[in-house]
C-alpha positions as a Markdown table, in Angstrom:
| # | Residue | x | y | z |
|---|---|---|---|---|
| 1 | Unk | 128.4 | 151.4 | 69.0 |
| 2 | Unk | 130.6 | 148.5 | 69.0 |
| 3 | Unk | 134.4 | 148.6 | 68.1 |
| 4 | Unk | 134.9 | 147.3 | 64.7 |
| 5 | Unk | 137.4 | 144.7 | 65.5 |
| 6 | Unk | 135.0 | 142.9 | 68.2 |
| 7 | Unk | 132.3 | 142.7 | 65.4 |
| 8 | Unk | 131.0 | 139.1 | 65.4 |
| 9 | Unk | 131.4 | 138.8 | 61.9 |
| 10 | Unk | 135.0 | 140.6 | 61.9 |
| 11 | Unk | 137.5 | 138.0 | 60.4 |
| 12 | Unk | 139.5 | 136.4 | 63.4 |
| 13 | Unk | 143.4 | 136.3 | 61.9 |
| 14 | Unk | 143.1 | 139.0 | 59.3 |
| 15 | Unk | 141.7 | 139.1 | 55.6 |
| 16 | Unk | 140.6 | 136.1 | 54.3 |
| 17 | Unk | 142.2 | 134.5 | 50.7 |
| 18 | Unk | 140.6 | 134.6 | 47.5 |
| 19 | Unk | 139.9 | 131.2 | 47.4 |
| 20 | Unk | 138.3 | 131.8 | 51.0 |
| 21 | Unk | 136.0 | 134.3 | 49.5 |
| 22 | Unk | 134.9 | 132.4 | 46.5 |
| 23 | Unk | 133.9 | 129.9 | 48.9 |
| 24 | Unk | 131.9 | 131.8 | 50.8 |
| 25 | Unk | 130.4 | 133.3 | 47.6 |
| 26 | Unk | 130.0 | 129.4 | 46.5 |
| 27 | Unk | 127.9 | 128.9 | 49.4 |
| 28 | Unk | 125.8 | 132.1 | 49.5 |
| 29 | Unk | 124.4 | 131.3 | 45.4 |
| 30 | Unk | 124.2 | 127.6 | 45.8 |
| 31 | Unk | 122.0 | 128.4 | 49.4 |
| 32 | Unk | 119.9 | 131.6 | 47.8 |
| 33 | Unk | 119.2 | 129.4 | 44.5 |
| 34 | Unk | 119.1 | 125.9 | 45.0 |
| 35 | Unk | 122.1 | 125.6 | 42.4 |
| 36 | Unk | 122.7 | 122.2 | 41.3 |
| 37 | Unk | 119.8 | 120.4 | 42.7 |
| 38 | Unk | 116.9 | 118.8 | 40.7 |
| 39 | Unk | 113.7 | 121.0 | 40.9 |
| 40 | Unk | 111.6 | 119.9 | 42.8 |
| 41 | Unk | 108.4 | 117.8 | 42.0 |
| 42 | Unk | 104.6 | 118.4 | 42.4 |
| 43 | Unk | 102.7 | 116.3 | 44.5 |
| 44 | Unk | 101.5 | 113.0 | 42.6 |
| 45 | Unk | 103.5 | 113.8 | 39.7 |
| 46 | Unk | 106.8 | 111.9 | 38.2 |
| 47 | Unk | 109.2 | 114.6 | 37.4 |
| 48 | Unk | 113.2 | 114.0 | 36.2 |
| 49 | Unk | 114.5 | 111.3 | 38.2 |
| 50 | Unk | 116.5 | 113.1 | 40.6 |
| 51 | Unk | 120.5 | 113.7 | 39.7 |
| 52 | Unk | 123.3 | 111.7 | 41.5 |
| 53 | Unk | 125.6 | 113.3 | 44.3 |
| 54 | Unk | 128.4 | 113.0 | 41.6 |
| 55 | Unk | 126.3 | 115.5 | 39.3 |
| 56 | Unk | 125.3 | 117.3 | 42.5 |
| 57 | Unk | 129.1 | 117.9 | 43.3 |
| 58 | Unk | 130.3 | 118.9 | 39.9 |
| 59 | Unk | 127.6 | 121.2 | 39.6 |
| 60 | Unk | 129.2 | 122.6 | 42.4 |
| 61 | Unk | 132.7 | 122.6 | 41.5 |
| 62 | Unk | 131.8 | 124.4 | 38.3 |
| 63 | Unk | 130.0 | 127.2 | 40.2 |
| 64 | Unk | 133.7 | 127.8 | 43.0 |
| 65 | Unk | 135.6 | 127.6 | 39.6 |
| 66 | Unk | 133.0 | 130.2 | 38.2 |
| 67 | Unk | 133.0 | 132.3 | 41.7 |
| 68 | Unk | 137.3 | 131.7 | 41.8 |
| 69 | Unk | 137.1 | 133.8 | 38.1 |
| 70 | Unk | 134.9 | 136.7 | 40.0 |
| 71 | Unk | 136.8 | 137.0 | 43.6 |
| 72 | Unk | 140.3 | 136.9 | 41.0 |
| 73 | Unk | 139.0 | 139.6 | 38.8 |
| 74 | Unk | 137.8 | 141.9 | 41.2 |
């Protein structure tokens, strides 16, 4: 079995920050769900027009400020 410290995934100088983890927690729901991005469009048919990279970003600022909340609560 291997040594816990020589895990791959073992954090290299210690444990991370909260800001750190509600990062990675950004990244992990806005992977897993699509969060922020249009939904997609069916083949031949004119959906939404698709939203700018400025809505794109905020969207995603509003989910690290909503993942900050968690990581501080916990």
């Amino acid at each position: 079995m291997a040594d816990e410290t020589t895990r791959k995934d073992a954090p290299e100088n210690g444990p991370k920050n909260r800001d750190e983890v509600a990062l990675e927690l950004m990244k992990f729901v806005a992977l897993t769900t699509g969060y922020g991005k249009p939904a997609a469009s069916g083949a031949g048919f004119a959906g939404k027009s698709k939203g700018t990279a400025e809505e794109y970003a905020d969207a995603l600022l509003q989910l690290f400020e909503r993942c900050r909340e968690v990581v501080k609560k916990g």
